[in-house]
C-alpha positions as CSV (number, residue, x, y, z in Angstrom):
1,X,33.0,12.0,-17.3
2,X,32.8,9.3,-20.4
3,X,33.6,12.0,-22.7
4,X,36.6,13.0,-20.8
5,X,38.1,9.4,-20.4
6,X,37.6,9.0,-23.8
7,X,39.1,12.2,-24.5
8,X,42.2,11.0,-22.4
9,X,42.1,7.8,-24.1
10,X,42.5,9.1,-27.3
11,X,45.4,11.7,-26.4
12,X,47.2,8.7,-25.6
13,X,46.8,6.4,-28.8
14,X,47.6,10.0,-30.7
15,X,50.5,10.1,-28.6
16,X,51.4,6.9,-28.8
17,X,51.2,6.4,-32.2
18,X,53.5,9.6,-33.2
19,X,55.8,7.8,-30.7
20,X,55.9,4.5,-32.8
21,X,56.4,7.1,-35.7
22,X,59.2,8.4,-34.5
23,X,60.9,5.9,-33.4
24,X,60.5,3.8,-36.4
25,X,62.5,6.5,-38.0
26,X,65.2,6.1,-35.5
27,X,65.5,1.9,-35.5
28,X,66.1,2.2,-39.1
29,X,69.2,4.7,-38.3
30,X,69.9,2.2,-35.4
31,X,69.9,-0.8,-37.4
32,X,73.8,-1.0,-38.4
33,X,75.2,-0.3,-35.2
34,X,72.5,-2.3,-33.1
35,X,72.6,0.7,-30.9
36,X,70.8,2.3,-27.8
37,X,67.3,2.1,-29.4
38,X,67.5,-1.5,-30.3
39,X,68.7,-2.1,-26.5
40,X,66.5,-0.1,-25.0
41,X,63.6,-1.4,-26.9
42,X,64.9,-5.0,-26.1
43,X,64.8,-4.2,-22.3
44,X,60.7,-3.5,-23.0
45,X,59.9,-6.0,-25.1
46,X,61.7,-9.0,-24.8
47,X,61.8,-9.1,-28.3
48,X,65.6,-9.4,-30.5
49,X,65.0,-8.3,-33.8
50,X,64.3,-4.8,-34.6
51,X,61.3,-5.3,-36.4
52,X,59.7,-7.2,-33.4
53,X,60.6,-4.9,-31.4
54,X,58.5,-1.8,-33.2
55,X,55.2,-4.6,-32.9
56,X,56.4,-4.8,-29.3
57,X,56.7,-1.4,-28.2
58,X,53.1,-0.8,-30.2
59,X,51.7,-3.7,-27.8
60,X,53.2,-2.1,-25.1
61,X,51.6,1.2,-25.6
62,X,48.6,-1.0,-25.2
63,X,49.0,-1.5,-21.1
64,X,48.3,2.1,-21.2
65,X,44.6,2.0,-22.4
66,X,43.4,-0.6,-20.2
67,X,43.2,-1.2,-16.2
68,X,46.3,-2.8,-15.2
69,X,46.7,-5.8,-12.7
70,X,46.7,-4.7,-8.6
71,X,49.3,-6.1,-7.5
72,X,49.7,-4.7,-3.8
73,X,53.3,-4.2,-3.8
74,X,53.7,-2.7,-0.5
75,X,52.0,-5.4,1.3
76,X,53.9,-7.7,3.5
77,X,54.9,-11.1,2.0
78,X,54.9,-14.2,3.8
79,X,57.6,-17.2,2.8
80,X,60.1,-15.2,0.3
81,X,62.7,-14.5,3.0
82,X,65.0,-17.6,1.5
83,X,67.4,-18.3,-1.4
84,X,65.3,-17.7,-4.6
85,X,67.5,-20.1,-6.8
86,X,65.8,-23.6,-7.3
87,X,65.8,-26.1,-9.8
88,X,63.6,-29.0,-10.8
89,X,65.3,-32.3,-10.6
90,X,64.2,-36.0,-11.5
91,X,66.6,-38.0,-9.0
92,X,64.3,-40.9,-8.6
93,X,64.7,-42.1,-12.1
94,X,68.8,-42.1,-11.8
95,X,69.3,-46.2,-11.0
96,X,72.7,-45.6,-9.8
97,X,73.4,-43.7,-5.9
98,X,76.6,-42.0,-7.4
99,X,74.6,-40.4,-9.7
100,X,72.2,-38.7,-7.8
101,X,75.0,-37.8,-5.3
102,X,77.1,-36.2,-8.8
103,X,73.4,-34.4,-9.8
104,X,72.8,-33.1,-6.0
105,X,76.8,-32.1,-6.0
106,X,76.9,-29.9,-9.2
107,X,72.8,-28.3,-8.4
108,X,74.9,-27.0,-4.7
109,X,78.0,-25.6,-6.5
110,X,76.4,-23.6,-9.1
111,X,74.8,-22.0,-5.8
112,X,71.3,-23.4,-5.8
113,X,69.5,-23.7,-2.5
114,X,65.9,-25.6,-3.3
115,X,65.2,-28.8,-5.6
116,X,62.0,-29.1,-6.8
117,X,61.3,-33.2,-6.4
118,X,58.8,-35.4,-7.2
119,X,57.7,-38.1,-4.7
120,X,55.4,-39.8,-7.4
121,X,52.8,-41.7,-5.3
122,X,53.0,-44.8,-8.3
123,X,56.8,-45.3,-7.1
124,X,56.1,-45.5,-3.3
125,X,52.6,-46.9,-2.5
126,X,53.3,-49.2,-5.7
127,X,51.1,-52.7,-5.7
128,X,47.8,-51.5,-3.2
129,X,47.3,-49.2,0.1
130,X,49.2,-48.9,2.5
131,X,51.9,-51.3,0.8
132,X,55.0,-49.6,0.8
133,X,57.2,-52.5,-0.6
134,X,58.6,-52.9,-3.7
135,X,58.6,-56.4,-5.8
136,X,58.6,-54.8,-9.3
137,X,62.0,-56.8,-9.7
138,X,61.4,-59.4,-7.2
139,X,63.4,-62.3,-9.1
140,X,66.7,-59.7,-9.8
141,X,66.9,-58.1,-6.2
142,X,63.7,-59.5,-3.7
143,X,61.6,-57.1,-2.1
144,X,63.1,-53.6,-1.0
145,X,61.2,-51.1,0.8
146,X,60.2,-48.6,-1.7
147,X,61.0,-45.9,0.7
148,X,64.9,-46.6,0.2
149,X,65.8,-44.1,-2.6
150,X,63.4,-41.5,-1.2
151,X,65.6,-41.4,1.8
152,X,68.8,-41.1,0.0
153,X,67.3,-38.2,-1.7
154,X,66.4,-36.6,1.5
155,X,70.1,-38.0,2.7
156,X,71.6,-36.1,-0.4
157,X,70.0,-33.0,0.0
158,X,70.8,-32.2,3.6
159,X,74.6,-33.4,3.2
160,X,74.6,-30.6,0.7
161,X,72.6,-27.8,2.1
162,X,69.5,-28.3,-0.3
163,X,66.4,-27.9,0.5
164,X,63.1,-30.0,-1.1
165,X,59.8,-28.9,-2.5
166,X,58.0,-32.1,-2.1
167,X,55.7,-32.6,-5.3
168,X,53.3,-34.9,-4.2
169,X,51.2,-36.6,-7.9
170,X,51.1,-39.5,-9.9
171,X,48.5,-42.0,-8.4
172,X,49.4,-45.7,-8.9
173,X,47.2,-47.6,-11.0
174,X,45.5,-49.4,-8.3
175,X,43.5,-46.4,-7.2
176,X,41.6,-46.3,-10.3
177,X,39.0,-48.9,-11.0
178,X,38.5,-47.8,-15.0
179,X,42.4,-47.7,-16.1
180,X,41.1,-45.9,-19.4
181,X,40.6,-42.6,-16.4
182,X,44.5,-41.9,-17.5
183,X,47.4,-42.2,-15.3
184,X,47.8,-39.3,-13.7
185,X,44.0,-38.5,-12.9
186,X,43.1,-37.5,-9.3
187,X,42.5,-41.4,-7.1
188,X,38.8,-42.3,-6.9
189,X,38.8,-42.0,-3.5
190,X,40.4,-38.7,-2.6
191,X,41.3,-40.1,1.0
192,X,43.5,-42.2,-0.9
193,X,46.1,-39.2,-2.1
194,X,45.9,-37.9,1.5
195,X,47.0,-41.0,3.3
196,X,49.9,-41.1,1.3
197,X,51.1,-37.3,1.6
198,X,50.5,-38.1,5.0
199,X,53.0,-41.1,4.9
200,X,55.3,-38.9,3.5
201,X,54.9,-35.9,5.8
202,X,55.0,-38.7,8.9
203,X,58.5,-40.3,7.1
204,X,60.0,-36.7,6.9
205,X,58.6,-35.3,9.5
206,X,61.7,-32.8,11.0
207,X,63.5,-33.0,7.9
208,X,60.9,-32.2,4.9
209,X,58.8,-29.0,5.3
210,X,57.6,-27.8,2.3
211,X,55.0,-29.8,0.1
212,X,53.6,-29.0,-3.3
213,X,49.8,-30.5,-3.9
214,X,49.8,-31.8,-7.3
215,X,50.9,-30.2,-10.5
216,X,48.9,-28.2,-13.2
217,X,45.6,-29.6,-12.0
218,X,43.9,-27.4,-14.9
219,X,45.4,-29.6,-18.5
220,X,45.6,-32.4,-19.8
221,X,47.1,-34.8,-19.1
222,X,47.7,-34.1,-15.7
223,X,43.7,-34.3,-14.2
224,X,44.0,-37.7,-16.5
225,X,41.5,-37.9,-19.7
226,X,38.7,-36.3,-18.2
227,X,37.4,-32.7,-18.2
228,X,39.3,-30.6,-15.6
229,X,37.6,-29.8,-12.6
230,X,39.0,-26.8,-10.1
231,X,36.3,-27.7,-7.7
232,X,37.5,-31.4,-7.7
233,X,41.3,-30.1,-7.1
234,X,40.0,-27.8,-4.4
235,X,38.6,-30.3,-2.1
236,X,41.3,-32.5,-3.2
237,X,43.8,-29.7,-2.0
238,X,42.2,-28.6,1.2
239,X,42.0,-32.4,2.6
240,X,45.3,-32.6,2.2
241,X,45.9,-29.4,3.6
242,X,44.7,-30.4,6.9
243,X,46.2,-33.4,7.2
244,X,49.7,-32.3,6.2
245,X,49.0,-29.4,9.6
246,X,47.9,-32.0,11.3
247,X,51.1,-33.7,11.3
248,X,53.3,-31.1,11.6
249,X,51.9,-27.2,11.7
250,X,55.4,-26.0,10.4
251,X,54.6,-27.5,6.9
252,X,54.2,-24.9,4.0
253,X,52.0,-26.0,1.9
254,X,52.2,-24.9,-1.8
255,X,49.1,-25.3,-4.8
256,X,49.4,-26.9,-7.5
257,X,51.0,-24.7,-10.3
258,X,48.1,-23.8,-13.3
259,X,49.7,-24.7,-16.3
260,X,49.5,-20.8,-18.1
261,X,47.0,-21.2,-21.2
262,X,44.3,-19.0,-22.8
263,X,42.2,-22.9,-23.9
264,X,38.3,-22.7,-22.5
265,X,38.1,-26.7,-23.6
266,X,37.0,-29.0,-20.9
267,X,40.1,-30.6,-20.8
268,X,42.3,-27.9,-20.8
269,X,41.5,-24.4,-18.8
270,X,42.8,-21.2,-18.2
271,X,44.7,-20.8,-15.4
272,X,43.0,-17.6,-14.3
273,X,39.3,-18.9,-14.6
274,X,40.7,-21.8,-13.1
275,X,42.3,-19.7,-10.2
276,X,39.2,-17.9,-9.7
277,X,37.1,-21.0,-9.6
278,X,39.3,-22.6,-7.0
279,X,38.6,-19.4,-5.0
280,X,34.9,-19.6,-5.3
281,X,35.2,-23.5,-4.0
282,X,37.2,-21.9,-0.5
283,X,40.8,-22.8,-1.8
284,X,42.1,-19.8,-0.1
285,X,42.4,-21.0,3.2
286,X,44.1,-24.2,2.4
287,X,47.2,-23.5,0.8
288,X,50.3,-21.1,2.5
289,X,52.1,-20.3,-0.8
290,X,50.6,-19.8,-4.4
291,X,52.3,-21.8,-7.2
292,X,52.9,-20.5,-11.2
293,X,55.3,-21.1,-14.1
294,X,57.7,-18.8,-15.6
295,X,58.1,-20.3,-18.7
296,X,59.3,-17.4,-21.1
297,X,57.5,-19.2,-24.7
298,X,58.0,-16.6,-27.3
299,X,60.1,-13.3,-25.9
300,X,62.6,-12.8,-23.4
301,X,62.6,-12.0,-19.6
302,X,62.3,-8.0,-19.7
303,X,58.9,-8.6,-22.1
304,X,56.5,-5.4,-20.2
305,X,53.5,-6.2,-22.5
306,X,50.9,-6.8,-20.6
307,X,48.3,-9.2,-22.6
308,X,46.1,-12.1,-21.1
309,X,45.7,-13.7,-24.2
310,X,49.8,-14.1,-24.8
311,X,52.2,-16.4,-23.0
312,X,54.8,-14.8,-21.0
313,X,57.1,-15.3,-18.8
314,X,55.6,-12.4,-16.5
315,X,51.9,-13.6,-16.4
316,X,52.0,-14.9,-13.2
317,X,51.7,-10.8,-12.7
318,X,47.9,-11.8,-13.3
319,X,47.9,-14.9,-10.9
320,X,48.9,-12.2,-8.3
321,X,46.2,-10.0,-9.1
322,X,43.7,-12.4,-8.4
323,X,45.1,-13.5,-5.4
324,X,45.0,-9.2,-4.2
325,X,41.5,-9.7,-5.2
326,X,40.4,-12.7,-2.8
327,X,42.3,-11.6,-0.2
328,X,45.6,-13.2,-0.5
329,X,47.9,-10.7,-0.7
330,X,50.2,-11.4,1.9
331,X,50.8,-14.9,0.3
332,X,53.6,-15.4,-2.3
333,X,53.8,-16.7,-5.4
334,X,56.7,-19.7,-5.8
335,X,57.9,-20.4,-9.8
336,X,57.6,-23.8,-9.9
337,X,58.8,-24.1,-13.2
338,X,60.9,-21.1,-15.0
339,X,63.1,-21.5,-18.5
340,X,63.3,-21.2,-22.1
341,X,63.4,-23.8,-24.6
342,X,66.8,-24.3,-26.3
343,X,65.7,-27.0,-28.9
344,X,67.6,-27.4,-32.1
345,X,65.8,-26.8,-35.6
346,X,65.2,-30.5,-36.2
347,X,62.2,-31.6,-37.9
348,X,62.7,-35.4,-36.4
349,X,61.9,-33.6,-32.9
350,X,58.2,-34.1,-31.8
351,X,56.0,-30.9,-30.8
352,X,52.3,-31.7,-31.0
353,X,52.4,-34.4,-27.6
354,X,52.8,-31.4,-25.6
355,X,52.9,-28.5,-27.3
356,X,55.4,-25.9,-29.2
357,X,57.5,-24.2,-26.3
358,X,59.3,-21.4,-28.6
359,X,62.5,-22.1,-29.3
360,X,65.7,-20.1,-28.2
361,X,69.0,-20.8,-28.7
362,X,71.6,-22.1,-26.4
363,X,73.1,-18.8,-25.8
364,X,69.7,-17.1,-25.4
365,X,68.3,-19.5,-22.6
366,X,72.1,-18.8,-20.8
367,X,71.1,-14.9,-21.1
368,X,67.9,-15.3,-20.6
369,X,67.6,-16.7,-17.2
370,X,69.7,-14.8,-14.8
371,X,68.1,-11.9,-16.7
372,X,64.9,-13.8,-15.1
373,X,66.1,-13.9,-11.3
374,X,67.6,-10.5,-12.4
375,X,64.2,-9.0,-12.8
376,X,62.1,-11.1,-10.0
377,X,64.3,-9.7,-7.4
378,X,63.9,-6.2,-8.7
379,X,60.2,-5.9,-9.4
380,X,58.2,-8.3,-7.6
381,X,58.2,-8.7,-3.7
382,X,55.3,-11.4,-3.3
383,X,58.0,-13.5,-5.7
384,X,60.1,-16.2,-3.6
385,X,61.9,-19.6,-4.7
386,X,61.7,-20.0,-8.5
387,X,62.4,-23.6,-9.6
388,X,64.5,-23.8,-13.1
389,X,63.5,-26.4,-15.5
390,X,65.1,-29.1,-15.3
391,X,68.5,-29.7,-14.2
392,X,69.2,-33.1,-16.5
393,X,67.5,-36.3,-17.5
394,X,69.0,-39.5,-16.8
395,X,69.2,-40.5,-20.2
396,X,69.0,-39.1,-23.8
397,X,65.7,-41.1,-24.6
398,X,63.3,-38.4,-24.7
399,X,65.1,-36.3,-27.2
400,X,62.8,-36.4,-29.8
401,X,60.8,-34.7,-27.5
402,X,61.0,-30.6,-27.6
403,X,60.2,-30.7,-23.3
404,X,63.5,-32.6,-23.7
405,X,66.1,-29.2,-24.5
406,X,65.3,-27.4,-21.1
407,X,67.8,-29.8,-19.8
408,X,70.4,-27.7,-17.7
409,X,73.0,-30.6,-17.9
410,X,73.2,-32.9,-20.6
411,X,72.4,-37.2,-19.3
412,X,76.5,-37.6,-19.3
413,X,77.1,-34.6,-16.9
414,X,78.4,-32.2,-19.5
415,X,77.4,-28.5,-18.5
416,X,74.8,-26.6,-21.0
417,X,75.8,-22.7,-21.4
418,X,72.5,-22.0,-18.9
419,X,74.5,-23.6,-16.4
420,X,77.5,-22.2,-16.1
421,X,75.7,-18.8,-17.1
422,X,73.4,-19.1,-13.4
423,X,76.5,-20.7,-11.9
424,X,78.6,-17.2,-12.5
425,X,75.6,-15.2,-11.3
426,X,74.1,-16.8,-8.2
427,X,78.0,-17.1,-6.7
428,X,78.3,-13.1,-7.4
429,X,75.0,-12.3,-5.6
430,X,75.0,-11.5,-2.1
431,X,73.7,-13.9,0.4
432,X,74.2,-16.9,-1.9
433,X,74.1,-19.2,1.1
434,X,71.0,-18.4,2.1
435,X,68.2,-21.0,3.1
């Protein structure tokens, strides 16, 4: 039986190879004319140029030597019968009620149905717990209730048919006793971080349903300068799980999503040892929807390679096999976090604080994502609501920054070409007023 597998095996890399041959031979005829060949290998690879294209169809050949991922396609899914088209948005740090009324306002007329927003725990339950005044700026304005702008978001997003992902993170400093812990790391006391999603859930209660339970628990520096720790996020998720039911058993309850990286350091883990881990520790039973990002890095939306060790927009296809194999496969997966990066060739533009994203241009991150949606819809069923990021920031201060250029709008309200390019194809879908 080995010698016949390896038999097999070998017919394919001889086959696969005198493909590569040939075609090789027909890209340089292509080459002028940028022709069927160059399209059709652009539609496996991801990849633009022609030469990238050859390496990518090589890697591709690849998926055919090794066991691919299970991903239970013809199982039921639970929680993607909605609108798919979300974006991230940062409403809380616009100063100015018009504003977030003229953000909430342009998100609904390009056709989007879901905000992704955060409801960072520093900016409610501010000076100690259960405090939920504000006297940051007591001299300019007195105390306010630090509820206020929370509930003109909520206000905002029903008056125009949005619906909120609730991400629930950023601990105020007073549940830390060693401030050097960093300032997002998980509260001391983990009954902390459940009181206040449950003062959330209990403020929203009717009107909020869906809350996401920290975000990539498995990098730094969101776990805080320590060594990452899925056990710790597990308990820390399942607490909350209960609660949250507890208050209202309609809530959907989403993970945190892993941050996708191929790092084994203690502050920074994969996201599928992570996953695993998480499983091991019982996290399956305490969240209702599984949480990934989409972000594309270094090749388009079509990319078909299949390669753990290589960012792509399509590895969640991994997160999914994982959850097949711990007995989740009726749960979805939710993009928290889906776009590529359209910064400008600027050297004065920092990339080491959080990384190199790839780099696009403008008019390939306005191809590029309804190519995305495009291909969710037609080849993944356990996909539901993926979040774009981000719809605009509320000023231009972070633009040295490379996180900075997946803005969707620019601070002033000027459009980006990845706007009006989802715009034009979530208002010719069918069903765009879907919840």
């Amino acid at each position: 039986m080995s010698i016949q597998l390896s038999s097999k095996r070998t017919r394919w890399l001889i086959g696969g190879v005198f493909v590569c041959i040939v075609l090789v031979a027909l890209l340089a005829l292509d080459l002028r004319s940028h022709g069927l060949i160059w399209n059709g290998l652009w539609w496996l690879t991801g990849e633009e140029t022609p030469l990238a294209q050859v390496r990518g169809l090589v890697e591709y050949l690849g998926n055919f030597t090794r066991p691919q991922p299970n991903t239970a396609p013809d199982v039921p899914i639970q929680h993607v019968d909605v609108s798919p088209y979300g974006v991230n948005t940062f409403l809380q740090n616009e100063v100015e009620p018009s504003k977030r009324e003229r953000q909430v306002q342009m998100i609904a007329e390009a056709g989007f149905r879901w905000i992704r927003q955060q409801f960072p725990w520093e900016d409610i339950e501010i000076h100690g717990r259960g405090d939920f005044d504000d006297r940051r700026n007591v001299d300019a304005v007195g105390v306010i209730s630090a509820w206020d702008k929370y509930d003109n978001i909520v206000d905002l997003a029903e008056k125009y048919g949005l619906n909120i992902m609730a991400r629930l993170d950023n601990p105020p400093a007073w549940t830390h006793a060693n401030p050097d812990i960093g300032e997002k790391a998980p509260p001391d006391d983990v009954q902390d971080v459940v009181n206040y999603a449950v003062a959330v859930a209990e403020r929203y209660k009717g009107r909020l349903y869906y809350y996401q339970i920290w975000n990539e628990p498995n990098i730094y520096p969101e776990w805080g300068n320590q060594a990452v720790n899925p056990e710790a996020y597990t308990d820390l998720l399942c607490r909350t799980y209960t609660a949250l039911k507890a208050v209202d058993p309609a809530i959907v309850v989403i993970s945190g999503p892993l941050s996708p990286t191929v790092s084994l350091s203690a502050e920074n883990l994969n996201d599928f040892i992570f996953l695993q881990r998480m499983y091991d520790a019982g996290a399956g039973k305490c969240f209702d929807v599984m949480s990934a990002q989409g972000y594309g890095f270094y090749s388009g939306p079509t990319d078909r390679r299949l390669r753990p060790m290589t960012l792509t927009y399509a590895r969640h296809i991994y997160i999914r096999d994982i959850m097949v194999a711990n007995g989740d496969a009726h749960k979805p997966i939710w993009i928290s976090e889906a776009a590529w990066n359209a910064q400008p060739e600027d050297p004065t533009i920092v990339q080491i604080q959080y990384g190199n994203f790839g780099i696009v241009s403008e008019e390939q991150a306005a191809r590029y994502m309804p190519l995305a949606y495009q291909r969710a819809q037609a080849e993944w069923p356990w996909v539901g609501v993926i979040f774009y990021w981000f719809f605009k920031q509320e000023d231009d201060s972070r633009r040295n920054q490379a996180s900075y250029y997946f803005r969707m709008v620019e601070p002033d309200f000027t459009p980006l070409p990845v706007y009006e390019s989802m715009k034009a194809y979530i208002t010719r879908q069918p069903g765009t007023n879907a919840k």
